[in-house]
mmCIF file of the N, C-alpha and C atoms, coordinates in Angstrom:
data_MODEL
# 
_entry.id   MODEL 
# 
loop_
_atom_site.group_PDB 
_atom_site.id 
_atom_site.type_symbol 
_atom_site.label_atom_id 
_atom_site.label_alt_id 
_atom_site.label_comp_id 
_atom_site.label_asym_id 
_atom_site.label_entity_id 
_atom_site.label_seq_id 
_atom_site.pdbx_PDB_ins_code 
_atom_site.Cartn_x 
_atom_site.Cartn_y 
_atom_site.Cartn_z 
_atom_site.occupancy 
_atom_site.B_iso_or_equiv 
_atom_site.pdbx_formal_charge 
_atom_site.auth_seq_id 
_atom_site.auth_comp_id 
_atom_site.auth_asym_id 
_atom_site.auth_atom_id 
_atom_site.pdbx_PDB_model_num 
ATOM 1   N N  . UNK A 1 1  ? 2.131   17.062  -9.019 1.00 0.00 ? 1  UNK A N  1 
ATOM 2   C CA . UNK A 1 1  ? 1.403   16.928  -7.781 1.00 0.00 ? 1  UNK A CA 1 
ATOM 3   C C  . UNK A 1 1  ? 0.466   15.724  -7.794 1.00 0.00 ? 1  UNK A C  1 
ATOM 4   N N  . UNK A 1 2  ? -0.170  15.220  -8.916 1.00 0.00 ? 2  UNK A N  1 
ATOM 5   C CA . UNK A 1 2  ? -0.990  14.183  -9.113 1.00 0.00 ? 2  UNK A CA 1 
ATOM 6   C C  . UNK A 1 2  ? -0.331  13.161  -8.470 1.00 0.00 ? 2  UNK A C  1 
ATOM 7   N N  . UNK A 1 3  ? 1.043   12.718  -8.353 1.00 0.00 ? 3  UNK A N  1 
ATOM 8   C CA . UNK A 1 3  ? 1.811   11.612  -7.748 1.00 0.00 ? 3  UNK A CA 1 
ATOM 9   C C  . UNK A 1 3  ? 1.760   11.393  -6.366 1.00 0.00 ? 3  UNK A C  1 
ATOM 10  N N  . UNK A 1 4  ? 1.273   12.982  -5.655 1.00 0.00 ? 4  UNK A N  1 
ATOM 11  C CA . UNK A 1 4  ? 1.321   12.204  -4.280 1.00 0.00 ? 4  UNK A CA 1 
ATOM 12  C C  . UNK A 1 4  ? -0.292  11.287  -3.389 1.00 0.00 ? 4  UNK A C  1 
ATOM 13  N N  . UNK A 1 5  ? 0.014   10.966  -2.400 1.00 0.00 ? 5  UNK A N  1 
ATOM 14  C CA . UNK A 1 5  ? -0.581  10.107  -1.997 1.00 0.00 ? 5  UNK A CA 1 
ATOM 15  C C  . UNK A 1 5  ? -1.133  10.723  -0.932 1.00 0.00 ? 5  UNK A C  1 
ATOM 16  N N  . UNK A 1 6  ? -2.169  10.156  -0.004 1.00 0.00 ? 6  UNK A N  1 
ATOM 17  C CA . UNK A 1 6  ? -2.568  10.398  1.451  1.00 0.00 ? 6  UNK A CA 1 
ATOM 18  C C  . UNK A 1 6  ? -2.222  9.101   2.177  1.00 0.00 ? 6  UNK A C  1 
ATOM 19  N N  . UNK A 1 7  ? -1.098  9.956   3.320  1.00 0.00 ? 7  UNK A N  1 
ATOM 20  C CA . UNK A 1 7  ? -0.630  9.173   4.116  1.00 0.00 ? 7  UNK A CA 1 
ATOM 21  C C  . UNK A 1 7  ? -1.450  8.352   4.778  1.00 0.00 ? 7  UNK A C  1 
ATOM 22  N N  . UNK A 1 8  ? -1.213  6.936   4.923  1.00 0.00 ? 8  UNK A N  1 
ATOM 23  C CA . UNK A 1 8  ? -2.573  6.151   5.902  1.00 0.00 ? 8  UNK A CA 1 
ATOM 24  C C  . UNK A 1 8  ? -3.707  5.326   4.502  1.00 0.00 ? 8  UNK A C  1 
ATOM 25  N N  . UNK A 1 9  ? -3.279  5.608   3.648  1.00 0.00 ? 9  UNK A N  1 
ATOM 26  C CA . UNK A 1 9  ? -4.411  5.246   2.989  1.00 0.00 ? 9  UNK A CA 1 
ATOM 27  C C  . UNK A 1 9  ? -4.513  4.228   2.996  1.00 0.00 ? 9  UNK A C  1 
ATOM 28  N N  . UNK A 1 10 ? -5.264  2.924   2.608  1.00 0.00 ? 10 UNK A N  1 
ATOM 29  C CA . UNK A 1 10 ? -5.198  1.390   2.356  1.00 0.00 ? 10 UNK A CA 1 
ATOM 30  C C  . UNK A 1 10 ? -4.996  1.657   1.103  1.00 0.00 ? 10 UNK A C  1 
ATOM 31  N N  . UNK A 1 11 ? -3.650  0.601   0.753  1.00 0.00 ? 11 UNK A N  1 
ATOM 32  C CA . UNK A 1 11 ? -3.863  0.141   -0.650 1.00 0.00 ? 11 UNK A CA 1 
ATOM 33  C C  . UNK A 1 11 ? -3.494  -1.621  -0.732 1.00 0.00 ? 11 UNK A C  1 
ATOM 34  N N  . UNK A 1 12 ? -3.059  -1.805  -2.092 1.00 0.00 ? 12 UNK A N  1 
ATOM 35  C CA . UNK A 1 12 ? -3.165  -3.300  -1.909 1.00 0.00 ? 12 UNK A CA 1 
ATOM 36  C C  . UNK A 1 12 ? -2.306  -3.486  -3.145 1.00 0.00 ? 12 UNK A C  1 
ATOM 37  N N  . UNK A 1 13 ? -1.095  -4.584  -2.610 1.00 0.00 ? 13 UNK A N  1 
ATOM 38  C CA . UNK A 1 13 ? 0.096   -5.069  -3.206 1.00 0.00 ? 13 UNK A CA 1 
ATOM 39  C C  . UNK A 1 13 ? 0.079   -5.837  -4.192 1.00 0.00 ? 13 UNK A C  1 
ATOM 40  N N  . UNK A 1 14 ? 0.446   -5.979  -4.967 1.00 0.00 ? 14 UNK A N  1 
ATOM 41  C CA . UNK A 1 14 ? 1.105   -7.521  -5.992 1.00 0.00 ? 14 UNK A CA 1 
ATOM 42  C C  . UNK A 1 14 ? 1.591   -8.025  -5.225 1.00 0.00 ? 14 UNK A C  1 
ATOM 43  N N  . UNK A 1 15 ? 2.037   -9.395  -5.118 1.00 0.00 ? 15 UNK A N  1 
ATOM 44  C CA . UNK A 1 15 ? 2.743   -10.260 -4.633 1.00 0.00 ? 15 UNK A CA 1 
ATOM 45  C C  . UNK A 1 15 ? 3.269   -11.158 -5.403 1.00 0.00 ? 15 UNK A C  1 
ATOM 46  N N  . UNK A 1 16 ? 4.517   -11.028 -5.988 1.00 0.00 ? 16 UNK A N  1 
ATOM 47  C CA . UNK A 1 16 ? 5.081   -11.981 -6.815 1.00 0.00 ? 16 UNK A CA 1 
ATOM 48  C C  . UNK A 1 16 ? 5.048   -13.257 -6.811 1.00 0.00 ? 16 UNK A C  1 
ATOM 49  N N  . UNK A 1 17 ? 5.020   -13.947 -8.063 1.00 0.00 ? 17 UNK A N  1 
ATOM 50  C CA . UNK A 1 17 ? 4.683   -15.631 -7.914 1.00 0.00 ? 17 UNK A CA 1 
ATOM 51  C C  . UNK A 1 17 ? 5.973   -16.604 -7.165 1.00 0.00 ? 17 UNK A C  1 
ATOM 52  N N  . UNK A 1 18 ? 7.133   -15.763 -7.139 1.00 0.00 ? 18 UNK A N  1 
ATOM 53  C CA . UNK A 1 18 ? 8.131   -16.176 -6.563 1.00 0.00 ? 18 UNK A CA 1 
ATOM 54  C C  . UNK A 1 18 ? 8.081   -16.036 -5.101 1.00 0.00 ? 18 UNK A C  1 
ATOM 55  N N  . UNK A 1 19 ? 6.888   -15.565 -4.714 1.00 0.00 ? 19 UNK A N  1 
ATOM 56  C CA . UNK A 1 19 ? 7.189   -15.443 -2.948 1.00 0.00 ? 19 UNK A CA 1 
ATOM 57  C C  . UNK A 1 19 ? 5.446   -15.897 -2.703 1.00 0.00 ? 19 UNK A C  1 
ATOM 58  N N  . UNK A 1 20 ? 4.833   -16.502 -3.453 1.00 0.00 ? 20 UNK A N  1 
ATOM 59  C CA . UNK A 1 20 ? 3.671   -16.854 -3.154 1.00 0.00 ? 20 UNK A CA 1 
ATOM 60  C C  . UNK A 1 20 ? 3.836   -18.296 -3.804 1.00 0.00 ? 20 UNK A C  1 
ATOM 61  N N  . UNK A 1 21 ? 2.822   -19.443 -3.009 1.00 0.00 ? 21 UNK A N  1 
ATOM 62  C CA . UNK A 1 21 ? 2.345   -20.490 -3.151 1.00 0.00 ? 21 UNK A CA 1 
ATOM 63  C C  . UNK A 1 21 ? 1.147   -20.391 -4.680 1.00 0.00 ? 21 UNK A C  1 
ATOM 64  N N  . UNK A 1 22 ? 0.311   -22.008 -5.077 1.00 0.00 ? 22 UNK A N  1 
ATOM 65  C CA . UNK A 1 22 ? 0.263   -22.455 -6.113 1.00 0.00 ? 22 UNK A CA 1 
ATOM 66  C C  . UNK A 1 22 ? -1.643  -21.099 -5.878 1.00 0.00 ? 22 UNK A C  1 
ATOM 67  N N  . UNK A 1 23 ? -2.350  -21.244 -4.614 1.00 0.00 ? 23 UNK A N  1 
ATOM 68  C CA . UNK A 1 23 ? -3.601  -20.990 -4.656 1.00 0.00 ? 23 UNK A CA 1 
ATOM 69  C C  . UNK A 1 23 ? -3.315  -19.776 -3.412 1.00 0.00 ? 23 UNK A C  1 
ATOM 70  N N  . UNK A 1 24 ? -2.356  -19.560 -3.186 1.00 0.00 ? 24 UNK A N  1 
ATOM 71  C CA . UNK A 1 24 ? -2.459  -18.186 -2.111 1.00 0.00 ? 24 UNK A CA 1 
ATOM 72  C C  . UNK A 1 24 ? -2.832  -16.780 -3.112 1.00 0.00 ? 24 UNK A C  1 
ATOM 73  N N  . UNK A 1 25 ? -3.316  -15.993 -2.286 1.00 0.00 ? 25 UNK A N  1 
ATOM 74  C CA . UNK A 1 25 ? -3.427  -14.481 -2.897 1.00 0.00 ? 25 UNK A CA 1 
ATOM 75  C C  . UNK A 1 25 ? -2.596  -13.801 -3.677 1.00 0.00 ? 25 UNK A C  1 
ATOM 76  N N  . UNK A 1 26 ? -3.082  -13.296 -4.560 1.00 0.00 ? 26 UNK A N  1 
ATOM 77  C CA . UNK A 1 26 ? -2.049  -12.357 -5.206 1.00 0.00 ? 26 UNK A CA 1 
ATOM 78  C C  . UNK A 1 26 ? -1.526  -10.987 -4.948 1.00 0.00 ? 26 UNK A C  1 
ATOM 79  N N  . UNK A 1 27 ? -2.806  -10.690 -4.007 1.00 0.00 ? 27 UNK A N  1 
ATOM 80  C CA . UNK A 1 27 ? -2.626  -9.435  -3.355 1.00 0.00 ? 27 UNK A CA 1 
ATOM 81  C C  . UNK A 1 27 ? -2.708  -9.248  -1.972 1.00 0.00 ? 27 UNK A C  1 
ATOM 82  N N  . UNK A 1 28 ? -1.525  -8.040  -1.421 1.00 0.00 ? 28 UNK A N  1 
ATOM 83  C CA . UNK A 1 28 ? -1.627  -7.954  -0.235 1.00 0.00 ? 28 UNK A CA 1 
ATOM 84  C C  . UNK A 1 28 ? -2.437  -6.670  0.062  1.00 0.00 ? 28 UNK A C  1 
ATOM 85  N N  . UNK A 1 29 ? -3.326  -7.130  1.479  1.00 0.00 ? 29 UNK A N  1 
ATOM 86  C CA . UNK A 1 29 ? -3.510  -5.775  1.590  1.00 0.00 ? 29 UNK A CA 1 
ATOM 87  C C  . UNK A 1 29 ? -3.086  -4.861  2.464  1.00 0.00 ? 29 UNK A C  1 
ATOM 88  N N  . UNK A 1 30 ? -2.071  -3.418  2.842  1.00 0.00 ? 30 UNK A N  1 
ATOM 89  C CA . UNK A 1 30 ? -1.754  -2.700  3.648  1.00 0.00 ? 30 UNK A CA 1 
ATOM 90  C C  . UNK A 1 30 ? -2.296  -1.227  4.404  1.00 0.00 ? 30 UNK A C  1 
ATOM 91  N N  . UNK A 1 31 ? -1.021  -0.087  4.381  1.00 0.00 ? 31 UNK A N  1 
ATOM 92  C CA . UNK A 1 31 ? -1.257  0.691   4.431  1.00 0.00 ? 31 UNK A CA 1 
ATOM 93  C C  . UNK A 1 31 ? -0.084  1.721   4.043  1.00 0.00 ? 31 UNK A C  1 
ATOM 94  N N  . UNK A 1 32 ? -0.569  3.014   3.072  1.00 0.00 ? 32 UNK A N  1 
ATOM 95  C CA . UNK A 1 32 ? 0.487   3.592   2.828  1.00 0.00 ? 32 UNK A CA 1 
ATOM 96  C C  . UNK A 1 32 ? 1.740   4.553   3.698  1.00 0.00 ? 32 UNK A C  1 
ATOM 97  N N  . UNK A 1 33 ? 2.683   4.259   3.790  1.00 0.00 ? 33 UNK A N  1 
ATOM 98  C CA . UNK A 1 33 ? 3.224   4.911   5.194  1.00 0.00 ? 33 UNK A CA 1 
ATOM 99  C C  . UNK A 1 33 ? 4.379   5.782   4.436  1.00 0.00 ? 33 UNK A C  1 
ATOM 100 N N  . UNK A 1 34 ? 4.395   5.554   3.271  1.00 0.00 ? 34 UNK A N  1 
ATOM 101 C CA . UNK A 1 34 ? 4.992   6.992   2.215  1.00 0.00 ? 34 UNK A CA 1 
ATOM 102 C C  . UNK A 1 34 ? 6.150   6.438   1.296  1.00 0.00 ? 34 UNK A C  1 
ATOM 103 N N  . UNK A 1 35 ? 6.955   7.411   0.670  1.00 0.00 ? 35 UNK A N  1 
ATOM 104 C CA . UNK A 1 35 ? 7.689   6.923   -0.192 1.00 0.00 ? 35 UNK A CA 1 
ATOM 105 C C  . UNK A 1 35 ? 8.990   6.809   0.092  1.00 0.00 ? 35 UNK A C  1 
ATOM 106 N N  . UNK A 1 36 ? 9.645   5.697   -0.752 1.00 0.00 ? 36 UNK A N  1 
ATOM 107 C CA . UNK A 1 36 ? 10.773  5.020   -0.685 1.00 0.00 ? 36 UNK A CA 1 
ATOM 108 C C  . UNK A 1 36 ? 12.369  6.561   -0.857 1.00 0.00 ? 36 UNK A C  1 
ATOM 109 N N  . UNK A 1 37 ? 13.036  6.277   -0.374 1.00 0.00 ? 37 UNK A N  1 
ATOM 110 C CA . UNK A 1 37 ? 14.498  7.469   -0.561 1.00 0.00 ? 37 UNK A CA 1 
ATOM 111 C C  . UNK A 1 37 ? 15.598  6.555   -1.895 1.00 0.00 ? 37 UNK A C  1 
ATOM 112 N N  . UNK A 1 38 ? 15.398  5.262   -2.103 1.00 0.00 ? 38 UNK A N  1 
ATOM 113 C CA . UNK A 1 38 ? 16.565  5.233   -2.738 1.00 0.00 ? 38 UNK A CA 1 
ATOM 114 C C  . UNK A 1 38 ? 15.796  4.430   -4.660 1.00 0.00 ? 38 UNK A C  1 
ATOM 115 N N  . UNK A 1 39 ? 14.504  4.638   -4.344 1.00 0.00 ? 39 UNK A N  1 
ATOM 116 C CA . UNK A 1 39 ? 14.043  3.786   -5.842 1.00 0.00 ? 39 UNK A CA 1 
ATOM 117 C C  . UNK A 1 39 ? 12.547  4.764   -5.574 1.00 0.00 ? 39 UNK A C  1 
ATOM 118 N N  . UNK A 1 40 ? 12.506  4.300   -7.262 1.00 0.00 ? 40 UNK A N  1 
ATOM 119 C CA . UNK A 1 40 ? 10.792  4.751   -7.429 1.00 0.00 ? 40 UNK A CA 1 
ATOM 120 C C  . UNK A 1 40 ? 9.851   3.829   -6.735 1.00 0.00 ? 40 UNK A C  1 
ATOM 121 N N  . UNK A 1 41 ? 9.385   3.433   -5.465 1.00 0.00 ? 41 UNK A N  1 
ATOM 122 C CA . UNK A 1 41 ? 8.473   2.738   -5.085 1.00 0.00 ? 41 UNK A CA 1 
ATOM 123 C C  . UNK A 1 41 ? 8.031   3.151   -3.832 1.00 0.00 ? 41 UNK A C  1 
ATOM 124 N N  . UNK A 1 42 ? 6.817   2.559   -3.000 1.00 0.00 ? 42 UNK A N  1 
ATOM 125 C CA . UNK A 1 42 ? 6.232   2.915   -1.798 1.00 0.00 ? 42 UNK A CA 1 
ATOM 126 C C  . UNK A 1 42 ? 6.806   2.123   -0.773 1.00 0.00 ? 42 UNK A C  1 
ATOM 127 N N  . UNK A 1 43 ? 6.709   2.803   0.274  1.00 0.00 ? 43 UNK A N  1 
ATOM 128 C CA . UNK A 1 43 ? 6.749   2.037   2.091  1.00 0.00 ? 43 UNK A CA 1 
ATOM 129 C C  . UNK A 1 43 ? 5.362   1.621   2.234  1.00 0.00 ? 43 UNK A C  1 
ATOM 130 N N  . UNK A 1 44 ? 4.717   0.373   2.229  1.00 0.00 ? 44 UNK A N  1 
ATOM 131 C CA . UNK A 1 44 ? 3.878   0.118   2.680  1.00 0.00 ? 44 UNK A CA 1 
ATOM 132 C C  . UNK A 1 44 ? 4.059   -0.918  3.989  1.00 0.00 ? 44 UNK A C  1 
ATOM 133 N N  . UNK A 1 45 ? 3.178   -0.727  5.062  1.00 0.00 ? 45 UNK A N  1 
ATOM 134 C CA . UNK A 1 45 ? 2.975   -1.763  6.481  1.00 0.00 ? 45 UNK A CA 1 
ATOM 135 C C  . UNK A 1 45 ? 1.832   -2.493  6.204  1.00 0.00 ? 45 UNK A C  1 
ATOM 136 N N  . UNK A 1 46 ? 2.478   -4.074  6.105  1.00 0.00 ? 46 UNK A N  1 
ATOM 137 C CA . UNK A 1 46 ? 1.565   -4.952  5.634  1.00 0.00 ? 46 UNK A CA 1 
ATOM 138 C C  . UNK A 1 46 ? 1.497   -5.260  6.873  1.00 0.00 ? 46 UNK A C  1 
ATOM 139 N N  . UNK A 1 47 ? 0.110   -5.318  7.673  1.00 0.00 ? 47 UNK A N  1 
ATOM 140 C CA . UNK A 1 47 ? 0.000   -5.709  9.341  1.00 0.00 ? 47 UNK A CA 1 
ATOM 141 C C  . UNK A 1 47 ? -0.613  -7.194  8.929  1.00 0.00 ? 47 UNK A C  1 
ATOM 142 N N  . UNK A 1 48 ? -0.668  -7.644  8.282  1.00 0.00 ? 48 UNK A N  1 
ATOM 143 C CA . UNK A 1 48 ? -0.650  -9.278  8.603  1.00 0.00 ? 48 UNK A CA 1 
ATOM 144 C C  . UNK A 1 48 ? 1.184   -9.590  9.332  1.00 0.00 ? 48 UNK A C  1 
ATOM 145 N N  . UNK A 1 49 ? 1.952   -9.594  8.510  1.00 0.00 ? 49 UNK A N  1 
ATOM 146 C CA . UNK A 1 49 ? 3.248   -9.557  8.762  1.00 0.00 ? 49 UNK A CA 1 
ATOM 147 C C  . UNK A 1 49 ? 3.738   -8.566  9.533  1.00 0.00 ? 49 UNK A C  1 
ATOM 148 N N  . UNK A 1 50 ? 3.458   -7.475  10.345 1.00 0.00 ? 50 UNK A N  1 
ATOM 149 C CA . UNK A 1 50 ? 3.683   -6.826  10.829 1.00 0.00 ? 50 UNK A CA 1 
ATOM 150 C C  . UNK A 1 50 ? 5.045   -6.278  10.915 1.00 0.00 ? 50 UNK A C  1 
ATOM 151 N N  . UNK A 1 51 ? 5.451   -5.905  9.415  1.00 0.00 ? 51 UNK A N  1 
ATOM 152 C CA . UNK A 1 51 ? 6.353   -5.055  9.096  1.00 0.00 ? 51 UNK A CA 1 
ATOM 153 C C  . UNK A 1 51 ? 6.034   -3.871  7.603  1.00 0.00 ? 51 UNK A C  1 
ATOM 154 N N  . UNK A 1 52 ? 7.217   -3.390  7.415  1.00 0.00 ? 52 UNK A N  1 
ATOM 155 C CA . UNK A 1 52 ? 7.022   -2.375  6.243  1.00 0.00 ? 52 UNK A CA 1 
ATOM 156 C C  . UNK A 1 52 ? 7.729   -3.133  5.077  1.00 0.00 ? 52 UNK A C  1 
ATOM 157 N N  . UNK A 1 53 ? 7.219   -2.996  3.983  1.00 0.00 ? 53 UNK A N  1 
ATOM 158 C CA . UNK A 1 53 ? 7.891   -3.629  2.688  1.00 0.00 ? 53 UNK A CA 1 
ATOM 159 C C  . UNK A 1 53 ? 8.115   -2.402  1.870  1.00 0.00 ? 53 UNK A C  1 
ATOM 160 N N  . UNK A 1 54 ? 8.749   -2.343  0.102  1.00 0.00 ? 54 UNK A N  1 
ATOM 161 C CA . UNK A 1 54 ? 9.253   -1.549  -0.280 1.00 0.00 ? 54 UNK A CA 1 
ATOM 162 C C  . UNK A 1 54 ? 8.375   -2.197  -1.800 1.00 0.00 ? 54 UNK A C  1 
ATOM 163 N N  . UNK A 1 55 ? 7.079   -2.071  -1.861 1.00 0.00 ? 55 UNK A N  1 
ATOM 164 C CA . UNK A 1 55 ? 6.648   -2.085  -3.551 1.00 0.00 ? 55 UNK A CA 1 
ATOM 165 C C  . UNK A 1 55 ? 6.555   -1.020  -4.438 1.00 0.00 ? 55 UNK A C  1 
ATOM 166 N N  . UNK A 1 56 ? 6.416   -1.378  -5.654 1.00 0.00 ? 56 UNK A N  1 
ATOM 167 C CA . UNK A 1 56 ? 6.062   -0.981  -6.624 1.00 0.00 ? 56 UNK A CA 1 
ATOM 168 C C  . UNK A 1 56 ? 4.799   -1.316  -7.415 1.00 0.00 ? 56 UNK A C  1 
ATOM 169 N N  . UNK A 1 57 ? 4.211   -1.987  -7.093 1.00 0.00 ? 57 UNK A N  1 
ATOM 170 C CA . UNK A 1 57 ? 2.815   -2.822  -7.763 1.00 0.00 ? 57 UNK A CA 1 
ATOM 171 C C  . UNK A 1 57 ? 1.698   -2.260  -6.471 1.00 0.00 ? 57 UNK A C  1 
ATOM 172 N N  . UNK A 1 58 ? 1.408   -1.313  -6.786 1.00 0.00 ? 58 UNK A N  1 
ATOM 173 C CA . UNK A 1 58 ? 0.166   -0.788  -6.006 1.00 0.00 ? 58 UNK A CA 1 
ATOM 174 C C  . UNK A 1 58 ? -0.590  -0.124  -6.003 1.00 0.00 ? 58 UNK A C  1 
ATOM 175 N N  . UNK A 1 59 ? -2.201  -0.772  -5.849 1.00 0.00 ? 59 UNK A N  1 
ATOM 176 C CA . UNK A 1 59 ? -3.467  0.381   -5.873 1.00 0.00 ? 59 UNK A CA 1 
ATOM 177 C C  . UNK A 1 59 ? -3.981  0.932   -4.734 1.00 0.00 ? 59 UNK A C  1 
ATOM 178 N N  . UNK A 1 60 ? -4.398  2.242   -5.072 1.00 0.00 ? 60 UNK A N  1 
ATOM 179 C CA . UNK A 1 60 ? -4.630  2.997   -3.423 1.00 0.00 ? 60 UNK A CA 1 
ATOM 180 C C  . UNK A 1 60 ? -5.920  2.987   -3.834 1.00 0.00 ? 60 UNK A C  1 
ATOM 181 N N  . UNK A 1 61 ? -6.661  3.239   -2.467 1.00 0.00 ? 61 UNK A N  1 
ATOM 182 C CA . UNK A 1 61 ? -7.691  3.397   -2.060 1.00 0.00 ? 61 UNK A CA 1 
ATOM 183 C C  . UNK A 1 61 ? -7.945  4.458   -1.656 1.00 0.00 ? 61 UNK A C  1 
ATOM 184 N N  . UNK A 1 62 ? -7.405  5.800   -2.452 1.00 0.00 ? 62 UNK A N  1 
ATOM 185 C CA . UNK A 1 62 ? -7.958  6.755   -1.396 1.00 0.00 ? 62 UNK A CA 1 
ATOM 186 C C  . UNK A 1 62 ? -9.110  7.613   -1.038 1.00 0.00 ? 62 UNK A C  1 
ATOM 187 N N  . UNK A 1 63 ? -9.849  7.019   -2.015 1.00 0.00 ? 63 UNK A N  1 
ATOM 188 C CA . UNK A 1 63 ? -11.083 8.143   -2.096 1.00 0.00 ? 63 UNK A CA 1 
ATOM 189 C C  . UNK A 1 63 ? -11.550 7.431   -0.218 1.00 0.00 ? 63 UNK A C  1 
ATOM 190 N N  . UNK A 1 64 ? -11.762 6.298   -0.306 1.00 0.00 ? 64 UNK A N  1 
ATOM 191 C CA . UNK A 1 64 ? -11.928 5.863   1.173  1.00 0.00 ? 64 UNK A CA 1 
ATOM 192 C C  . UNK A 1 64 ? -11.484 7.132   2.841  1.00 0.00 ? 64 UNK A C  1 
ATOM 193 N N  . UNK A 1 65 ? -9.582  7.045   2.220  1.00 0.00 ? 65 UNK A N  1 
ATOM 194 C CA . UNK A 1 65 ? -9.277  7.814   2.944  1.00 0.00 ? 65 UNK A CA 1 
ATOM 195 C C  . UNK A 1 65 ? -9.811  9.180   3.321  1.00 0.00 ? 65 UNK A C  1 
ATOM 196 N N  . UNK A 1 66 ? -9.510  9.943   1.746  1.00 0.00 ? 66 UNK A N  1 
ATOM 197 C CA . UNK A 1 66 ? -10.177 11.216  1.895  1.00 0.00 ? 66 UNK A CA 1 
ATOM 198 C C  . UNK A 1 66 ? -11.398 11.437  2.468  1.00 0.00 ? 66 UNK A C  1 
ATOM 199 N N  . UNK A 1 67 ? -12.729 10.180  2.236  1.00 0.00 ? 67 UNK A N  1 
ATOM 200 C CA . UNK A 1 67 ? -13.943 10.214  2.871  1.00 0.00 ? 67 UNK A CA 1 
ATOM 201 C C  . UNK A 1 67 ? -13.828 10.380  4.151  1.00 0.00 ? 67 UNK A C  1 
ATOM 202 N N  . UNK A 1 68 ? -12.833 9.598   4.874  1.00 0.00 ? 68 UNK A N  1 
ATOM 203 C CA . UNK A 1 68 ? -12.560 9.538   6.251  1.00 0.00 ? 68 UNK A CA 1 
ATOM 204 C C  . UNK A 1 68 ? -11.825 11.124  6.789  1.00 0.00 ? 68 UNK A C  1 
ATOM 205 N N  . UNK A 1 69 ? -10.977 11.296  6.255  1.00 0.00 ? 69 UNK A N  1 
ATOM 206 C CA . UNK A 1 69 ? -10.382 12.962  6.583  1.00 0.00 ? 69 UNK A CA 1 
ATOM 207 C C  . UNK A 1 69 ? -11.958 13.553  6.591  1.00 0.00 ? 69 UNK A C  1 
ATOM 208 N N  . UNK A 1 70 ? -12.464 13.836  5.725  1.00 0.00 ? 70 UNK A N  1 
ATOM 209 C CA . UNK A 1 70 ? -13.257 14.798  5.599  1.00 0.00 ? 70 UNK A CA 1 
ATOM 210 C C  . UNK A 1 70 ? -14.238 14.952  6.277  1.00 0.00 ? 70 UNK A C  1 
ATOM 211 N N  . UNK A 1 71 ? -15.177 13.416  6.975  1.00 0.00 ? 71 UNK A N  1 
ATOM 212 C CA . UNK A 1 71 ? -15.878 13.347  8.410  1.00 0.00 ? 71 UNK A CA 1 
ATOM 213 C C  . UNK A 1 71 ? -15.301 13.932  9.521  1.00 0.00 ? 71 UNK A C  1 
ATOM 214 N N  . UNK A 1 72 ? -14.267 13.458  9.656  1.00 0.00 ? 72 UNK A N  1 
ATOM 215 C CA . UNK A 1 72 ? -13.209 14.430  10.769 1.00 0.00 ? 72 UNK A CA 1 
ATOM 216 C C  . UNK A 1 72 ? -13.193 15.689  10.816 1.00 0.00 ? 72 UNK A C  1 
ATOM 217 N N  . UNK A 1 73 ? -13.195 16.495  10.424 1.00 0.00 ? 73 UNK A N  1 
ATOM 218 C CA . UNK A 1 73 ? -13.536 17.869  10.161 1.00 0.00 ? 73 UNK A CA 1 
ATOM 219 C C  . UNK A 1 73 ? -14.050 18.688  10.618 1.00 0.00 ? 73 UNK A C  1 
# 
């Protein structure tokens, strides 16, 4: 159970040196929109690019989230 996630959470990507420039970021930042059906990795929606990608290199943020669920309440 430790593996799952809260949907919505922000987390933030690796970005391989093969798809990034010499001084661009290394990290992207998104949102978690859940897990992948055919590999071990996440659906994240990177809204700079305004699509969904398929990583594996990612830290969540969720205590953020959960803070936010739990005002809601």
């Amino acid at each position: 159970m430790s593996f799952f996630c809260i949907f919505g959470s922000l987390v933030y990507c690796h970005v391989l040196e093969e798809k990034r420039k010499k001084l661009e970021l290394t990290l992207e930042k998104g949102i978690f929109m859940g897990y992948n059906e055919t590999s071990k990795a996440y659906r994240v929606y990177i809204p700079t690019h305004r699509k969904i990608v398929i990583r594996r290199d990612v830290k969540f943020e969720e205590d953020k989230a959960l803070r936010k669920s739990l005002e809601h309440e």
